[in-house]
C-alpha positions in Angstrom: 14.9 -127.6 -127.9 18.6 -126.4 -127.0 19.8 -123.4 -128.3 23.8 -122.7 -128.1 24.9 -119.3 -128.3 28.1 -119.5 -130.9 30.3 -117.3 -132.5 32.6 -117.4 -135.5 34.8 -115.2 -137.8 33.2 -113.6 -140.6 34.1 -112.9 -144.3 36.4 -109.9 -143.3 37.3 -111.4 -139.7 34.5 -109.9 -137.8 33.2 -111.9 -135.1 29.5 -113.0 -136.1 27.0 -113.5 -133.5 25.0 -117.2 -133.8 22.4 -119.2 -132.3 22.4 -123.1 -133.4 19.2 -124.8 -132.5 20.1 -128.6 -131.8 17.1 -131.3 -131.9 16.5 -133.2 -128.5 16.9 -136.1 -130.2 18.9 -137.9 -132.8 20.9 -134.8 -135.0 19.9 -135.9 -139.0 20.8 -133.4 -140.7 21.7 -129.4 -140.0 21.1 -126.9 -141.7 22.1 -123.1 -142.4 19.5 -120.2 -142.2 20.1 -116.7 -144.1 17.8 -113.8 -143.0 16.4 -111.0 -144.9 17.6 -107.9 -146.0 18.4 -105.2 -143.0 16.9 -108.3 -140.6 18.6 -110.6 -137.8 19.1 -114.0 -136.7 16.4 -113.7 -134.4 13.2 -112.4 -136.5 10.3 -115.0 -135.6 10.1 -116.7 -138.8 13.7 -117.7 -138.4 13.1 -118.3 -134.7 9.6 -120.5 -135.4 11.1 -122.1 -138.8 14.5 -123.2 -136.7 12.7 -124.2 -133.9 9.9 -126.5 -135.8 12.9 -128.2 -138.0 14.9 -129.1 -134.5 11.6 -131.0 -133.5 12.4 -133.3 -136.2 15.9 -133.7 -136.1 17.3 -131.1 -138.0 20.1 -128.8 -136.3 19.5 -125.2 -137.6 22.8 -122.6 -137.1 21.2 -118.7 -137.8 23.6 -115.8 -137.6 23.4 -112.3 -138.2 25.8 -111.2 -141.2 28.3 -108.9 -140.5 27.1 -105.5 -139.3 24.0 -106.9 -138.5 22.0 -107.5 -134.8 25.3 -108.7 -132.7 27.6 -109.1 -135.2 30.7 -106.7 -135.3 32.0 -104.9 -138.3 29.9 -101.8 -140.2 27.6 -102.5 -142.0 28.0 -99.5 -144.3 31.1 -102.0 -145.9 29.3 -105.1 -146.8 27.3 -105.8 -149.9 25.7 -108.9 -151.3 29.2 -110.4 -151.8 30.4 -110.2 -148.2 26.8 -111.5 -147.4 27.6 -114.6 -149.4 30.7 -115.0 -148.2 29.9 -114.9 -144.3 27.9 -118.0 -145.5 30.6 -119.5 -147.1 32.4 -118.8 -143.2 29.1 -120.1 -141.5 29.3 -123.8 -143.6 33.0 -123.6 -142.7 32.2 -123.2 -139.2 29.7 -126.0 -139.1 31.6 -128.4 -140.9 34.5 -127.8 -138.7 32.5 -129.1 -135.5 31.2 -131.8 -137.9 28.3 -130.6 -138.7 28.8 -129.6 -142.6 25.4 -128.0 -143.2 23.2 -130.2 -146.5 20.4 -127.7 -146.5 20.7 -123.7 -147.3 17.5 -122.0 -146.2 17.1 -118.1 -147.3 14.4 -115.5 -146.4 14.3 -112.2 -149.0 17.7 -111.4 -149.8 19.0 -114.2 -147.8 17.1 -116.6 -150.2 19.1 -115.2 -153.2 22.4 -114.9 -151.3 21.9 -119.4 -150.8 21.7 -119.2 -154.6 24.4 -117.5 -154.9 26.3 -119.5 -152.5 24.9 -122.5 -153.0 27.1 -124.2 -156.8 30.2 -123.3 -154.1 29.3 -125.6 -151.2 29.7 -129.0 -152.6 28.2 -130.7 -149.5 24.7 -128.8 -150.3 22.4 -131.1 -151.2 18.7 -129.0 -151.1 18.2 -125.1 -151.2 15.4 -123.4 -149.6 13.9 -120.0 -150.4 11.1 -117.8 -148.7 9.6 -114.8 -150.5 13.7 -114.8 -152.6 13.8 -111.7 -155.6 15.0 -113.7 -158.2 17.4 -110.3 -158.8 19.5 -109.4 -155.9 18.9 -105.9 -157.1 15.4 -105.7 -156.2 15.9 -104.7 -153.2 17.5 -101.1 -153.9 13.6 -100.2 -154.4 13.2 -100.2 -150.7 15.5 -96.9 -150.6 15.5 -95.9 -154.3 15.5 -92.6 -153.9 18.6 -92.3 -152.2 20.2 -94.1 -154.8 21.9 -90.3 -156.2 23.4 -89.2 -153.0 25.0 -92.6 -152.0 26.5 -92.7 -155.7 27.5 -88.8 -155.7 28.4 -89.1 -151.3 29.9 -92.6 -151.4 27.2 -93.5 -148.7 24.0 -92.3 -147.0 22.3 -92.8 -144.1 18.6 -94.2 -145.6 15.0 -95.4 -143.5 14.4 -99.5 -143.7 11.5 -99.9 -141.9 11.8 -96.8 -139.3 15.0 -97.9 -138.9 18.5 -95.7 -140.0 20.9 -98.3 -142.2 23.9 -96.6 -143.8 24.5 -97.6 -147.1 27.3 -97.5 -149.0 28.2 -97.2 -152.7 29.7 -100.6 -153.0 26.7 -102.0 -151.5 24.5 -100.6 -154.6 26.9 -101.3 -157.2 27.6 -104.9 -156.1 23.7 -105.4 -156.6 24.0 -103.9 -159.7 26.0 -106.4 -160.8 24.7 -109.7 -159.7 23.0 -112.0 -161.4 21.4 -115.1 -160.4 20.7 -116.8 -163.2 23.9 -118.5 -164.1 24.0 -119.6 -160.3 21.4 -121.2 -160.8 22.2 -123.0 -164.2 25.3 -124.3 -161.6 22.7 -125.7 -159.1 23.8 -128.7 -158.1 21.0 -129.3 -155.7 17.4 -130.0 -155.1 15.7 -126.8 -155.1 11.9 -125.5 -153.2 10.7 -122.6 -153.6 8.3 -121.0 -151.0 6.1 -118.0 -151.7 3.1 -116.0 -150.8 1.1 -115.0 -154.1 -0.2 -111.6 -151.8 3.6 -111.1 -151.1 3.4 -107.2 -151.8 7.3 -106.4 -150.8 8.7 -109.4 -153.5 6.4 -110.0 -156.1 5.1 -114.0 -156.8 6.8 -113.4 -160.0 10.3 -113.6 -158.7 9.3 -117.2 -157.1 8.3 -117.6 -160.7 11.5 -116.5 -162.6 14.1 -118.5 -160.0 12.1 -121.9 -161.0 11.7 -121.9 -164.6 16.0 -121.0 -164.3 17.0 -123.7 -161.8 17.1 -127.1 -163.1 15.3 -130.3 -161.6 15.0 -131.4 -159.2 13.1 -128.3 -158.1 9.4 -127.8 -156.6 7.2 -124.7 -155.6 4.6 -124.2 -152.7 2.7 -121.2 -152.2 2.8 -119.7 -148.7 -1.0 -118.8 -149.6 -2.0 -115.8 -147.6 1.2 -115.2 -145.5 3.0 -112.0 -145.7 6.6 -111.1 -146.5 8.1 -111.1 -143.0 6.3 -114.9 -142.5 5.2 -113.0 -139.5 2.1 -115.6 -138.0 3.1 -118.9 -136.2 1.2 -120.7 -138.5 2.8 -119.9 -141.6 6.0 -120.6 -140.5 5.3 -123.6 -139.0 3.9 -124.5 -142.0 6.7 -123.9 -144.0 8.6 -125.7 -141.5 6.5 -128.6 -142.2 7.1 -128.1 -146.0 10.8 -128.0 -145.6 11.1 -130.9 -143.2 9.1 -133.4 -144.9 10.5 -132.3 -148.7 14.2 -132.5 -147.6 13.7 -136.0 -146.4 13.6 -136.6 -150.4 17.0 -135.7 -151.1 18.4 -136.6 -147.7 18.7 -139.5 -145.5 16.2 -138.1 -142.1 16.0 -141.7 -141.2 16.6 -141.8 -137.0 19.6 -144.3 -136.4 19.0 -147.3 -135.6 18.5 -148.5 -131.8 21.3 -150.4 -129.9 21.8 -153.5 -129.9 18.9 -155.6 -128.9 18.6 -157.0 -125.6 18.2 -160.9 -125.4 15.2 -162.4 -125.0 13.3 -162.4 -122.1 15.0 -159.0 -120.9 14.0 -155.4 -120.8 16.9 -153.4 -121.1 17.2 -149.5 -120.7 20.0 -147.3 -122.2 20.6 -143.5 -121.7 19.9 -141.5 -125.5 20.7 -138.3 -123.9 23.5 -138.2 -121.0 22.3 -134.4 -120.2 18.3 -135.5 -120.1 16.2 -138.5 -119.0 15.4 -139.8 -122.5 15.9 -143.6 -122.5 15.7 -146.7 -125.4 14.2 -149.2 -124.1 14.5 -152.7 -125.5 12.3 -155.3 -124.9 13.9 -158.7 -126.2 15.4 -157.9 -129.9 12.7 -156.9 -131.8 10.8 -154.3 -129.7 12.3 -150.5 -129.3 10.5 -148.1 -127.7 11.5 -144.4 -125.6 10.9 -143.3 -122.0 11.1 -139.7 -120.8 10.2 -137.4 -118.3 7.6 -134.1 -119.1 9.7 -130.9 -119.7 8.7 -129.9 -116.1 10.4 -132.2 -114.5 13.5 -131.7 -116.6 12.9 -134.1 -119.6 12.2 -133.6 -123.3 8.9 -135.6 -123.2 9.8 -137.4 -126.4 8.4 -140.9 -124.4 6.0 -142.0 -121.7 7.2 -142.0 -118.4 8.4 -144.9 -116.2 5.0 -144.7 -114.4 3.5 -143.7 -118.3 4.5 -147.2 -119.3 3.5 -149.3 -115.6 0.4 -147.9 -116.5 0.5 -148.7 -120.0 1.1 -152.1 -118.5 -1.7 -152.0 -116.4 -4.3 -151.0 -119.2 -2.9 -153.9 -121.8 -2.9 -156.5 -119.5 -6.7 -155.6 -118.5 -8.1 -155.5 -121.8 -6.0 -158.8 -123.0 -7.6 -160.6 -120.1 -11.3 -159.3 -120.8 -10.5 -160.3 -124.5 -9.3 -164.0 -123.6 -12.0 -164.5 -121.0 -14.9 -163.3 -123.7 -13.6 -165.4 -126.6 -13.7 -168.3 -124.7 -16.9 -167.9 -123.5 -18.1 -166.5 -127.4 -19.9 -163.2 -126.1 -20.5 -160.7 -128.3 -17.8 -158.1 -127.1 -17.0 -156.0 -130.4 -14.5 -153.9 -128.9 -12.6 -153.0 -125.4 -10.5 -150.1 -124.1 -9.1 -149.5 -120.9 -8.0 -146.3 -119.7 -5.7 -145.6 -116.4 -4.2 -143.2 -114.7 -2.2 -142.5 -111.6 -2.2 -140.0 -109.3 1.4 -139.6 -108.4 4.4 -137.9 -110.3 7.6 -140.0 -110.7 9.1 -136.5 -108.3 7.5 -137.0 -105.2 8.0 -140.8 -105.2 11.4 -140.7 -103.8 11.0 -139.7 -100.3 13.0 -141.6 -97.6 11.4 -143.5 -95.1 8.4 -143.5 -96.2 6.2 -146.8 -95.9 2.4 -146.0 -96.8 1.1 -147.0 -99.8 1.5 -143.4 -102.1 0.3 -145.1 -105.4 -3.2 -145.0 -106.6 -4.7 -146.5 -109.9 -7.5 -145.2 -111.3 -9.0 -148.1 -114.0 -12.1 -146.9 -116.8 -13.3 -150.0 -118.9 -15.3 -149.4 -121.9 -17.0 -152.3 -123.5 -18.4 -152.3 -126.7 -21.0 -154.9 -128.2 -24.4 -157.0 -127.3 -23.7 -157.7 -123.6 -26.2 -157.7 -121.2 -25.9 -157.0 -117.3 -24.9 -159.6 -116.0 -21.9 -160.0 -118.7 -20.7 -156.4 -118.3 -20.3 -157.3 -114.5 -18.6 -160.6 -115.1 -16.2 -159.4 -117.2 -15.5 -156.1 -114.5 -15.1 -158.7 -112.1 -12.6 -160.7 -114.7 -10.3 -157.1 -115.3 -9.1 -157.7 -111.3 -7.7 -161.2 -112.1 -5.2 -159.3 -114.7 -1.5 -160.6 -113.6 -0.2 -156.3 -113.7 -3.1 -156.1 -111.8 -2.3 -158.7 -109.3 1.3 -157.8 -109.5 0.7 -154.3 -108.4 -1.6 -154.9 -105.9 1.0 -157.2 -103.7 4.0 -156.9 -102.9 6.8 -157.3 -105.1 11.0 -158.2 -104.3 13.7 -156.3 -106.7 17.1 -157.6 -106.2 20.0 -155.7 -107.5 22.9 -156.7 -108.9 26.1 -154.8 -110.5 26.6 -156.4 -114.6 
């Protein structure tokens, strides 16, 4: 998965600090992820959720807000307003490399700021939330008892999870007066809510309160046993999963279509990825298939490789030929598979000069039915009278011309 360090201006001009996390394949849709309260672009959830949605097409941009992990400005000035708003400067940013974002995904307080946001982004088409207060205000019990001073000081230096965050007045008061609930009667969107029942930092009841206000299209699924944070790799990737194959609902996911089909007769082979190896391979106009190299060797592994499919070859063409030979002859074969591999990487075949023979096949034949011995060694003998197999054991001409 490629990740591209970005920045962009934020609600007051700050420069925001970004990661976009682009699929290897064919971009379907993007989408925008807001973190948690006091948290960053790069917690795991957000890390694990982005990554997992990229795998199927989905571009995810994460940014810290402003004040925030490597963002600029103080974070003692922002509130839940100027959190909305650097969304509001994230979707601009995206839809400026045309990219506009059609899914909102928010985790805690970044769950209610999408709500918030959300009526105001006419693109928007779904709305995500993990573990979301359905009151932005919920989270001034994490440093209730400073409440006083920052009133009476203005601001006050408070403890979020051993960390020091200064807090400022506006920041409570702004809470204070949000609401969600006539953001989401605005909700122009299809709306899922994610949340763990054992959540013990935002109560299943908020999950609870933001569906019964948002109108349909809207769905809930618990995170069963996951905590707040979404801390394991299972439960995000399972909420990843969730999110991936509930947004193909409400938006078009389908992978475009392959090029144009090559005529009959021809195998043709077009670059999908200029920077990678992954290829479309046509076969005639009705067959479309992908080739690739493993990530080692500097692919994306989203196909066989070019020896992947001779051998493919190879192991079709046997068990075709075992099939013809034992219909014709009516034996009782019930089933056949052929299994092959080969014991040189596409790296070390290039080598110049070289004239001995560096391939080697390695053929396993299993066949299933009432056969007896003498059968079972007929039709071993038949698998060497395969044409791939032929083919590949003499010598073959390529000629090479320029189209």
């Amino acid at each position: 998965m490629p990740t591209q360090r970005v920045t962009f201006p934020g609600h007051a001009g700050d420069t925001l600090s970004a990661r976009l996390d682009l699929p290897d394949g064919p971009h379907l849709a993007t989408a925008l992820f807001a973190h948690c309260f006091t948290c960053g672009k790069d917690i795991a959830a957000a890390r694990r959720i982005a990554a997992r949605l990229a795998g199927q097409g989905i571009a995810v941009l994460r940014f810290d807000f402003t004040g925030l992990g490597h963002s600029g400005g103080e974070f003692e000035n922002t509130n839940f307003s100027s959190n909305v708003a650097d969304l509001n400067a994230a979707c601009t940013f995206l839809t400026d490399r045309g990219m506009a974002p059609e899914i909102l995904i928010g985790h805690s307080l970044g769950g209610a700021a999408v709500l918030a946001a959300a009526p105001d982004i006419r693109q928007i088409k779904a709305v995500v939330t993990l573990g979301a207060p359905s009151d932005p205000g919920h989270v001034t019990h994490l440093f209730s008892q400073d409440i006083p001073q920052i009133l009476e000081a203005g601001s006050a230096e408070v403890s979020l999870g051993g960390r020091p965050f200064k807090i400022g007045k506006t920041f409570v008061e702004d809470l204070q007066n949000r609401t969600l609930k006539d953001r989401l009667a605005q909700l122009d969107a299809a709306l899922l809510v994610l949340h763990a029942p054992r959540d013990n930092t935002v109560s299943i009841d908020n999950a609870a309160e933001i569906f019964m206000a948002a109108k349909h299209p809207k769905s809930f699924v618990t995170l069963d046993d996951a905590d707040h944070l979404i801390s394991a790799p299972q439960d995000a990737e399972y909420a990843a999963d969730v999110i991936a194959s509930w947004a193909s609902r409400y938006l078009d996911l389908s992978p475009p279509a392959p090029p144009p089909g090559a005529p009959e007769g021809i195998v043709r082979a077009a670059e999908a990825d200029p920077d990678g190896f992954l290829q479309d391979i046509l076969s005639g106009p009705s067959h479309h298939m992908q080739a690739d190299e493993p990530e080692a060797y500097g692919g994306t592994n989203r196909g066989p490789s070019p020896y992947g499919f001779l051998s493919a070859g190879l192991a079709a063409c046997t068990s075709m030929t075992i099939r013809m030979y034992a219909r014709r002859k009516g034996w009782a074969l019930d089933h056949v598979s052929v299994d092959v591999h080969h014991d040189k990487v596409h790296a070390q075949d290039a080598t110049p000069g070289q004239t001995t023979k560096l391939d080697h096949w390695v053929r396993r034949i299993s066949l299933q039915g009432e056969l007896d011995q003498e059968q079972r060694q007929k039709l071993l003998e038949i698998a060497d009278k395969c044409p791939v197999h032929r083919t590949l054991e003499r010598s073959s001409t390529v000629q090479t011309e320029l189209a």
